[in-house]
C-alpha positions, 0 to 999 in steps of 0.5 A: 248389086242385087242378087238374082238367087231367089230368097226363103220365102220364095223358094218354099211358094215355089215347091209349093206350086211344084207340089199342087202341080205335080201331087205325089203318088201315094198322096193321090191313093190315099186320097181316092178312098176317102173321097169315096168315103166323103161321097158315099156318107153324103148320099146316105145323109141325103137319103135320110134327110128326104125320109124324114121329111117324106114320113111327114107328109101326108099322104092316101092310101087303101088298106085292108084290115080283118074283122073279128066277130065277138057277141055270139052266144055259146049255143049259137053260130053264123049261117052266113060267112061275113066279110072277113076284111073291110078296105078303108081308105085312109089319110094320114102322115107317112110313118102313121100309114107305115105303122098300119100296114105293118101292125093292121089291127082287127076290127071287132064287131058284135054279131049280137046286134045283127046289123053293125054299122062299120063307119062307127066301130072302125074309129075305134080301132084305126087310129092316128089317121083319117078314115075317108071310106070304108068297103062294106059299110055295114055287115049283117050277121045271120044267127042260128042255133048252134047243132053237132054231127058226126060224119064219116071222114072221107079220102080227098087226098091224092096219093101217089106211089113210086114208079111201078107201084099201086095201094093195095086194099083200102086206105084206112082212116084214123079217126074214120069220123070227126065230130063238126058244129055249126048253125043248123041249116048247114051241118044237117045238110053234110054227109062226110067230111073230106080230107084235103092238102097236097098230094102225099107220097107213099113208101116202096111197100106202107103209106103212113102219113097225116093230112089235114081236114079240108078247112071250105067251111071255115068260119061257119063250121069246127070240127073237133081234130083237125087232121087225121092219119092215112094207112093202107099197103103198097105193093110193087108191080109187074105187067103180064099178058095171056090169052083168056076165054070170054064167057057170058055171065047170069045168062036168063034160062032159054037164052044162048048168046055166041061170042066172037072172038071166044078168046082174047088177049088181057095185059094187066100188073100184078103184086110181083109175088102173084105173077106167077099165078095170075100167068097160069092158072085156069080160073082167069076169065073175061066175062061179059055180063048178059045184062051189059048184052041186053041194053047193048044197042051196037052189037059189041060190048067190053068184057071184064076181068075176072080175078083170083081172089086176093090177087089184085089187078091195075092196069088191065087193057084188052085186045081187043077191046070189045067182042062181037055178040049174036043170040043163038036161035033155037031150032023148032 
């Protein structure tokens, strides 16, 4: 009579079914990494293979590269600033567009011809693609003879100070002058030369900084510093208010002019070392101009503020801000 056991062989097919049936766990964690693993390497795989083939189709793409002007002779300069880039459209491979737009080579023209046609110079420069069009395809070049000018360099930066303090006095320059060259027709027609930059923050008591020349003329006009120094005093504040009479200044001899009110109140900061003097002493005035009176057609004008010498004023506000004025009329 046959067995019923099953044999060798069938009882290993058997706990190979139950196995793919019923996977051990630790099999299952193992496995879940690498297929991360497998998955992540194919996308990469795939990423690279479509890069490859994109970088060699070809493709059209505008692009801007700068021109650089050669040809003048020392004693000459440009009265007229060119275009400082010139837009091509161009055709080419992906990777020869790529290596453009991160290496974009300088189109040098010769200003000595006057007129230079760039759908000539250009080949010379843009390589490994096709040049469809260029914008501008010519560039003409003023020349004139080159002049030299030292002007006054002027304050253009603004300066701001901590909360309650003021610049005292003037903001000296170092160098007060800067020497620029140019073509004629433009340096002869410049009278300073200004600061420029953002705005400069001053310390609680000195401003000492470097800023840099203003730079609008660049291209057409040098200068020999390119930045300069700003000194000057800083000084902290404090407001203060009193009562001041109002008198009538350069009165013409048979004239009598009557103000109203003859006194008013003047709020004002000061140095704090100079509080105390501006508070008390009798030398502080309004005065109100008699020329300020004769082109006055209202009957009222603002008085101004007459100081103490070396002490310096900000902020002053009268109340009230103007006074009445009559002409006194002399009795027959």
């Amino acid at each position: 009579m046959a067995s019923t056991f099953p044999g060798p062989a069938t009882s290993r097919l058997l706990e190979h079914l139950r196995a793919l049936a019923s996977p051990d766990p630790d099999a299952r964690r193992d496995e879940v990494p690498r297929r991360g693993l497998v998955i992540t390497l194919c996308i990469l795989a795939s990423v690279l293979l479509w890069f490859t083939f994109a970088i060699r189709e070809t493709y059209t793409r505008s692009i801007d590269f700068p021109i650089e002007v050669s040809g003048l002779e020392p004693g000459e300069s440009l009265a007229g600033l060119p275009p400082m880039t010139v837009r091509a459209q161009v055709a080419g491979e992906g990777i020869q567009l790529l290596r453009l737009f991160y290496d974009r080579p300088s189109i040098r023209v010769d200003a000595s011809t006057g007129l230079v046609d760039l759908e000539t110079v250009a080949p010379d420069f843009i390589q490994g693609v096709r040049i469809e069009a260029l914008t501008p395809r010519e560039v003409r070049f003023e020349r004139e003879r080159r002049a030299y000018r030292r002007l006054p360099v002027v304050l253009g930066t603004p300066i701001e100070t901590r909360p309650g303090h003021h610049v005292v006095g003037v903001v000296e320059i170092e160098p007060d002058s800067v020497l620029v060259s140019g073509a004629e027709s433009i340096v002869g027609g410049l009278s300073a030369w200004s600061t420029a930059g953002p705005p400069v923050l001053a310390g609680p008591d000195s401003l000492d900084a470097t800023v840099a020349l203003s730079d609008s003329l660049a291209g057409l006009v040098t200068t020999d510093v390119r930045s300069v120094r700003l000194r000057a005093s800083v000084r902290q504040f404090t407001q203060g208010s009193r009562m001041v009479p109002v008198r009538v200044a350069d009165v013409p001899e048979g004239i009598r002019i009557s103000l109203e009110p003859t006194s008013v109140r003047v709020t004002w900061q000061v140095p704090l070392s100079a509080y105390q003097e501006a508070s008390t002493t009798d030398d502080l005035v309004a005065v109100v101009p008699y020329a300020r009176i004769a082109a006055d057609t209202t009957g009222a004008v603002a008085p101004v503020l007459q100081g103490l010498p070396g002490i310096v004023f900000r902020g002053i506000v009268f109340d009230p801000p103007a006074v009445r004025w009559f002409r006194v009329q002399e009795a027959p």
